[in-house]
ZAMARLO-50705 format. One record per residue (C-alpha): residue number from 0; residue in one letter; z, y, x. Coordinates in pm, 1 decimal. Each point is the difference from the previous one (the first is absolute). Layout:
BEGIN
     k   r         up      north       east
   NUM   A          Z          Y          X
...
//
This chain:
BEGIN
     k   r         up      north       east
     0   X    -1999.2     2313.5    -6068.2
     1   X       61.7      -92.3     -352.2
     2   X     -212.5     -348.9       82.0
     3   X      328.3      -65.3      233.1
     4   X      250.7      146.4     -246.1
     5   X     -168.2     -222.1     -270.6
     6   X       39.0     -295.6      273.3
     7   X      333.1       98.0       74.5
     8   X      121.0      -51.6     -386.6
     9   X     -201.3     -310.5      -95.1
    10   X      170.3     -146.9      319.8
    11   X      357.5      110.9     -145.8
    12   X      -50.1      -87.8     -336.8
    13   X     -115.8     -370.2      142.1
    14   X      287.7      -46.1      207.0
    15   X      195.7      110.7     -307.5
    16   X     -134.4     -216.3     -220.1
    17   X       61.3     -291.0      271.8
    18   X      319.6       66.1      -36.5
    19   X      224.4     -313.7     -205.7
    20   X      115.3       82.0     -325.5
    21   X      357.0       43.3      137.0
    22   X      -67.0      272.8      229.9
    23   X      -24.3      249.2     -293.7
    24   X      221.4       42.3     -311.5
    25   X       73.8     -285.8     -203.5
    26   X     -196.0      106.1     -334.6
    27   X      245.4     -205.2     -199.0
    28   X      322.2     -103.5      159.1
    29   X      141.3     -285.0     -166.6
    30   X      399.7      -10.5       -8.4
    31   X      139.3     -328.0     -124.7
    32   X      393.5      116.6      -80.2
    33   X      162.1     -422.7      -31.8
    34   X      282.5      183.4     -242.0
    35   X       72.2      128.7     -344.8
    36   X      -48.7      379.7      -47.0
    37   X      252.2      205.0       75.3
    38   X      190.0     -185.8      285.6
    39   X      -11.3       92.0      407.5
    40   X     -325.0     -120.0       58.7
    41   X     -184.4      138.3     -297.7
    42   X      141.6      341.5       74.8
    43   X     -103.6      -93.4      404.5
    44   X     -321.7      -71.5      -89.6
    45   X     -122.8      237.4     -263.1
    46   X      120.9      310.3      305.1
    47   X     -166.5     -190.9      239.1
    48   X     -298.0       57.3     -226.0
    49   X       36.6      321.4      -37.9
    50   X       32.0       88.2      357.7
    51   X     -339.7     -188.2       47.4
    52   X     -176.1      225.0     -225.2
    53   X      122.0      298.7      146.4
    54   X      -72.9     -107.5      334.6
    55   X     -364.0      -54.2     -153.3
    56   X       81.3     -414.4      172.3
    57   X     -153.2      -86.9     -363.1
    58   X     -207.5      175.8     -216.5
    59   X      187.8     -215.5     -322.9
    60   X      332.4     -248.1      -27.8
    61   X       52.4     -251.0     -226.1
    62   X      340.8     -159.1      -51.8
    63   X       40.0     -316.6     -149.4
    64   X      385.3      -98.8      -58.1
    65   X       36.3     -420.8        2.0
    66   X      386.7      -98.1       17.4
    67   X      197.7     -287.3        3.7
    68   X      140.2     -254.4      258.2
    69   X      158.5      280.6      261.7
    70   X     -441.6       90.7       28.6
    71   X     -127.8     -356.9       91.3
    72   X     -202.4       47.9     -378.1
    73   X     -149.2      278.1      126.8
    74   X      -25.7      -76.4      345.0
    75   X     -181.2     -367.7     -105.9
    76   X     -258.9      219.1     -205.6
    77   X      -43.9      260.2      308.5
    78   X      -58.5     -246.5      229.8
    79   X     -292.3     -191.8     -224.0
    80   X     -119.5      239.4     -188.0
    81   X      -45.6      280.0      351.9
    82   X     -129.1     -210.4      249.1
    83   X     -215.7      169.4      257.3
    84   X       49.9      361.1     -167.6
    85   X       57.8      255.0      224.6
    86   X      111.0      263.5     -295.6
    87   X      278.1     -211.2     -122.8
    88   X      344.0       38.1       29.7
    89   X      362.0     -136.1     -147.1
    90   X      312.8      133.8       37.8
    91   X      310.0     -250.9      146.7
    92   X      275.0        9.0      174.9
    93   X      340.2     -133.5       97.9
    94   X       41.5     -161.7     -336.9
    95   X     -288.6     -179.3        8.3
    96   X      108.8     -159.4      317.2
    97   X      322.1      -70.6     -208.3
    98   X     -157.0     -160.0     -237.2
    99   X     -261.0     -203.4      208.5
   100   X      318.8     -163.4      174.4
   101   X      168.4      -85.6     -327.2
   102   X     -312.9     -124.8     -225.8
   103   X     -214.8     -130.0      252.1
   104   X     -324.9      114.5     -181.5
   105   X     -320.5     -167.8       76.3
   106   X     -139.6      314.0      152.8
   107   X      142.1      155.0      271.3
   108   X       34.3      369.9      147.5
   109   X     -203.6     -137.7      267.7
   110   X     -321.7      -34.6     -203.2
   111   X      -64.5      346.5       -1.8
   112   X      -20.0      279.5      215.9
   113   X      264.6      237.3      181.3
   114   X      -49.7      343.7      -37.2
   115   X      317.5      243.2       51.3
   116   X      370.0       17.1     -114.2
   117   X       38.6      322.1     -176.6
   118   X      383.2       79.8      -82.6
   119   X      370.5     -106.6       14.2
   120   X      229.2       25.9     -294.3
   121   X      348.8     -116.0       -3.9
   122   X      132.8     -178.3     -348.3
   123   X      224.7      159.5     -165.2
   124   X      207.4     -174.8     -317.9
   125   X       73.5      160.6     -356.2
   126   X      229.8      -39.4     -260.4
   127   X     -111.4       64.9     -385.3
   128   X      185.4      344.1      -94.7
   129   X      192.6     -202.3     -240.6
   130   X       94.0     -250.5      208.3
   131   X      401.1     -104.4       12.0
   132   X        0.5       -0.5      333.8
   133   X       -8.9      303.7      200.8
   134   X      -43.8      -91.1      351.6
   135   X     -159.8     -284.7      199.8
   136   X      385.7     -148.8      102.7
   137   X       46.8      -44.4     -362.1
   138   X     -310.9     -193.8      -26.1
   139   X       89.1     -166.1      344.7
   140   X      321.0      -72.9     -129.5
   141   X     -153.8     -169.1     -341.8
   142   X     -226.0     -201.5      218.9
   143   X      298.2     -153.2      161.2
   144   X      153.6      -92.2     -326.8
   145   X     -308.2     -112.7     -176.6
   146   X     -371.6      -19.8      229.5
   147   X     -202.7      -68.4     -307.2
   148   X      177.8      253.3     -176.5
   149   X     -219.3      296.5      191.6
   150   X     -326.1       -3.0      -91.3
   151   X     -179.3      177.1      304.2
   152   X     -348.7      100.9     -120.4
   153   X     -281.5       79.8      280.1
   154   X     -364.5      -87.8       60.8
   155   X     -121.9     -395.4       56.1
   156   X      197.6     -253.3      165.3
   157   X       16.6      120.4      369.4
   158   X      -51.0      326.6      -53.9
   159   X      244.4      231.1      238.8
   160   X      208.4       54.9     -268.1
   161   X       40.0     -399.7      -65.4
   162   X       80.0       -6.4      360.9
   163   X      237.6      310.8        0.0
   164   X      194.1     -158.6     -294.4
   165   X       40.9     -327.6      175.4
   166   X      114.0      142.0      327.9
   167   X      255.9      235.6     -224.7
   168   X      120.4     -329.9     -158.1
   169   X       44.4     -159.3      352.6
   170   X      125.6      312.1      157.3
   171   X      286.3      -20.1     -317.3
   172   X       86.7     -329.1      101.2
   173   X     -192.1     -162.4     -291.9
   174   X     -279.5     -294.0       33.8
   175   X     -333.2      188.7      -54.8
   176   X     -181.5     -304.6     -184.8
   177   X      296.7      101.5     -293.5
   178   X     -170.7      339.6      -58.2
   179   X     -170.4       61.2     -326.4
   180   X     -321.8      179.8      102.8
   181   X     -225.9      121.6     -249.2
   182   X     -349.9       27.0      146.6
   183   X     -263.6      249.0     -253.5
   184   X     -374.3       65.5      120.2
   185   X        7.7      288.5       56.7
   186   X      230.2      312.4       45.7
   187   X     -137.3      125.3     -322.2
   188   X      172.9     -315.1     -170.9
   189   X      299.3       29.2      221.6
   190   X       68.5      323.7      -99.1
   191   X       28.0      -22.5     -334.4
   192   X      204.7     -309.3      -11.6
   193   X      257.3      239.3      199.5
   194   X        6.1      252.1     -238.9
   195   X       10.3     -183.8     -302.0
   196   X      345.6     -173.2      156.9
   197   X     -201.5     -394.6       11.6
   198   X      146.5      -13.4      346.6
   199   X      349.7      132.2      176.6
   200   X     -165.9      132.8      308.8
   201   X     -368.3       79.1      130.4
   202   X     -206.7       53.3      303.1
   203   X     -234.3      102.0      189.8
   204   X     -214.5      313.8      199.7
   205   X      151.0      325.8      -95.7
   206   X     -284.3      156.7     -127.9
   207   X      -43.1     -227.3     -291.2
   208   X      386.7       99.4     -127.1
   209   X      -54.8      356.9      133.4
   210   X      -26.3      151.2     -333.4
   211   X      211.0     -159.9     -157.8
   212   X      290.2       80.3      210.2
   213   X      -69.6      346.6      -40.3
   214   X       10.8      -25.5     -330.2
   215   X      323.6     -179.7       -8.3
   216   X     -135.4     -307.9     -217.4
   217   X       68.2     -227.2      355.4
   218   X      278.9       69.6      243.6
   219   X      -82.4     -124.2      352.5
   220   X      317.7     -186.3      150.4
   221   X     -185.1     -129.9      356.7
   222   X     -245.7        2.4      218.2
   223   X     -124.9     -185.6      270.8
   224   X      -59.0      169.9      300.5
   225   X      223.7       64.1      279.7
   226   X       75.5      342.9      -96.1
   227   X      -36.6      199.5     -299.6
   228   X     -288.7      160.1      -58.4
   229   X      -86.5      333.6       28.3
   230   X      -14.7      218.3     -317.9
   231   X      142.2     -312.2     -158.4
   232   X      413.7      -34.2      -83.3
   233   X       22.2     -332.2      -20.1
   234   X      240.5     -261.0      256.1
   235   X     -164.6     -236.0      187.6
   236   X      146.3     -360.4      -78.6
   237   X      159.9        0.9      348.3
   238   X      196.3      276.8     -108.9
   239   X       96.9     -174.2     -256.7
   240   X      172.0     -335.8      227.3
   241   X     -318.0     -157.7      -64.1
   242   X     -222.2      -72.8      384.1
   243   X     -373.5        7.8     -197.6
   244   X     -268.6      197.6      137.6
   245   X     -355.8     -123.2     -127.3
   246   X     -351.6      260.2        2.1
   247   X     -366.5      -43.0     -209.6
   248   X     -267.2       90.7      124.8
   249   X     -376.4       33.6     -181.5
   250   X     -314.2      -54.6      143.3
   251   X     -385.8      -58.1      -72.1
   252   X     -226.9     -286.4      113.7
   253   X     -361.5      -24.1      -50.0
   254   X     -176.1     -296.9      -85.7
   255   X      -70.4     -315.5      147.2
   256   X     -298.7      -63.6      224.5
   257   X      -84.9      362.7       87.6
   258   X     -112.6       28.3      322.2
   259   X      211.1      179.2      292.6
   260   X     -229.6      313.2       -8.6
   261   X       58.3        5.8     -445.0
   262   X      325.5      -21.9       72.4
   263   X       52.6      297.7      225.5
   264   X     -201.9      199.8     -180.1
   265   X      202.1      -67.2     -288.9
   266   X      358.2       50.3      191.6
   267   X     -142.1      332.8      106.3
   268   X     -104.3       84.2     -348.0
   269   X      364.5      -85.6      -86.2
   270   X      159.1      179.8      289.5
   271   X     -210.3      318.9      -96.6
   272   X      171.6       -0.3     -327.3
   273   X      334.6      -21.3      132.3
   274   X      -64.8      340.7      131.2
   275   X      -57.6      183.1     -348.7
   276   X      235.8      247.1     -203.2
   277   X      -41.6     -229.5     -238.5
   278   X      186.9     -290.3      160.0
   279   X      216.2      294.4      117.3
   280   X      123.9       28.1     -330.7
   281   X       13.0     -344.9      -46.1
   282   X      244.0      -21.4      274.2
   283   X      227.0      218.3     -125.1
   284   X       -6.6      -59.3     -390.4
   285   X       72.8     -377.2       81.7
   286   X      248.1       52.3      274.2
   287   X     -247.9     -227.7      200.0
   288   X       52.5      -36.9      392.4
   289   X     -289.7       36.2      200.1
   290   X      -30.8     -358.2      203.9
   291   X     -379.8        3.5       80.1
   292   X     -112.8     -241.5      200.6
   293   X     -331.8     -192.4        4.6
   294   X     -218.3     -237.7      216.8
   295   X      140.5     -299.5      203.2
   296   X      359.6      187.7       -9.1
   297   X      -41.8      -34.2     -351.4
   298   X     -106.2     -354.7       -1.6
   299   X      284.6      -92.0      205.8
   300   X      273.3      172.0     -192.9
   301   X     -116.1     -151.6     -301.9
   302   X       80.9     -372.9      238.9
   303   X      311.0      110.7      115.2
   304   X       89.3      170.1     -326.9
   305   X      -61.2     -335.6     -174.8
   306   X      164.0     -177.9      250.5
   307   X      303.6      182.2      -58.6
   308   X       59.6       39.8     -386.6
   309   X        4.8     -375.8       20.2
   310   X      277.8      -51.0      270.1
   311   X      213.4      274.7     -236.5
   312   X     -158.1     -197.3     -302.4
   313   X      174.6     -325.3      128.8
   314   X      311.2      152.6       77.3
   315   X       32.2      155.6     -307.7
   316   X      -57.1     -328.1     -143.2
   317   X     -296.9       58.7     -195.8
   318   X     -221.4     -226.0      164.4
//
């Protein structure tokens, strides 16, 4: 009897230990955040991490934060410095794709590896607290007189905000390529060009200007989604005369050159976390939307979402 118990375990331990790497927590998971600290996807990534930990998907997280160029920096450095690893991840999203269609970097989303979109956030735009102007139709109004005048300050170049502004521009009945759009690398950045007055009017998720508008040192004049958000006063721009609606959305992929089986295992590793208090919290503190969605569905929204920032981008006359 114990002969065949001892059998018994020495054949479970070896089919255990047969096992690939992936089928077990990630001892290290590496997340590659292509931003500044402090902006959407620092703040994405860093609860992601979390969430991980608690799920026990990763015994350890390390973050490493690598912005510039709406994330092609760090998405050039993922991509060559991750190749084959099945315990890496980076953070993206719809700016990325915004800024992919604008700078046409080298490397493309397409190098590395789907995983799963994560969230939805609408943008939502500020004024300083000591701004002169009190509500978006003043600045609207301003923008008419003078375009270069209003200094709109956001993340990179095609970043939703950069796309928001333009289509509020158009949607004024002013030519889009007028608009002077200050891109920062990060929300961090950003942020603090907003409250030290360095531009008239700022944007972006409402989770980086959260506290701030609590505070009263911002006062939110917009935002864009079709209706106003809950727990949130603020008017939509198409209550305002003004027919913008844009979303963002965050995501993961893993690295390039994983195999199908690394890659599932990692999405469910990912998926697990989604499913903590942690992220919970997450959720909630951030004002985060829940938009998971992961596999080919995933691979194909990211197609069709690309697809269609750059029919609005043209429009808009950015591109």
């Amino acid at each position: 009897m114990r002969r065949e118990l001892f059998l018994k375990s020495m054949l479970a331990l070896a089919a255990t230990a047969s096992l690939p790497l992936t089928a077990r927590a990630a001892t290290n998971l590496k997340m590659m955040i292509p931003a500044n600290p402090g902006g959407g996807w620092d703040t994405t990534g860093r609860a992601l991490g979390k969430a991980m930990l608690e799920a026990k998907a990763a015994d350890t997280v390390t973050f490493e934060n690598k912005g510039g160029a709406a994330g092609a920096l760090g998405l050039a450095q993922f991509v060559n410095a991750s190749k084959g690893d099945p315990n890496a991840l980076m953070v993206m999203g719809a700016v990325m794709l915004g800024g992919i269609i604008t700078g046409k970097p080298p490397v493309s989303i397409t190098a590395a590896t789907p995983i799963a979109r994560l969230t939805s956030e609408y943008n939502v735009f500020v004024l300083p607290a000591n701004s002169p102007f009190k509500t978006l139709g003043d600045v609207v109004a301003q923008l008419k007189k003078d375009p270069g005048s209003v200094k709109w300050g956001g993340g990179s170049r095609g970043a939703t905000e950069h796309i928001a502004a333009a289509m509020i521009a158009r949607a004024a009945g002013v030519d889009p390529a007028r608009i002077n759009y200050v891109a920062f690398r990060g929300g961090g950045e950003a942020t603090a060009a907003i409250l030290g007055g360095n531009v008239t009017i700022g944007g972006s998720g409402y989770s980086e200007f959260a506290e701030y508008i609590k505070a009263g040192k911002m006062k939110a004049v917009g935002v864009t989604s079709a209706t106003r958000l809950k727990g949130i006063d603020v008017p939509t721009l198409k209550e305002q005369g003004l027919d913008v609606e844009i979303g963002n959305w965050r995501g993961v992929y893993g690295a390039p050159g994983i195999s199908a089986e690394q890659r599932k295992t990692l999405t469910d590793l990912v998926l697990k976390a989604l499913k903590t208090k942690a992220w919970e919290e997450a959720l909630e503190k951030n004002s985060w939307t829940p938009a998971v969605l992961s596999g080919a569905a995933f691979e194909k929204f990211v197609d069709d979402d690309f697809a269609s920032l750059r029919a609005t981008m043209v429009k808009s006359g950015m591109i």
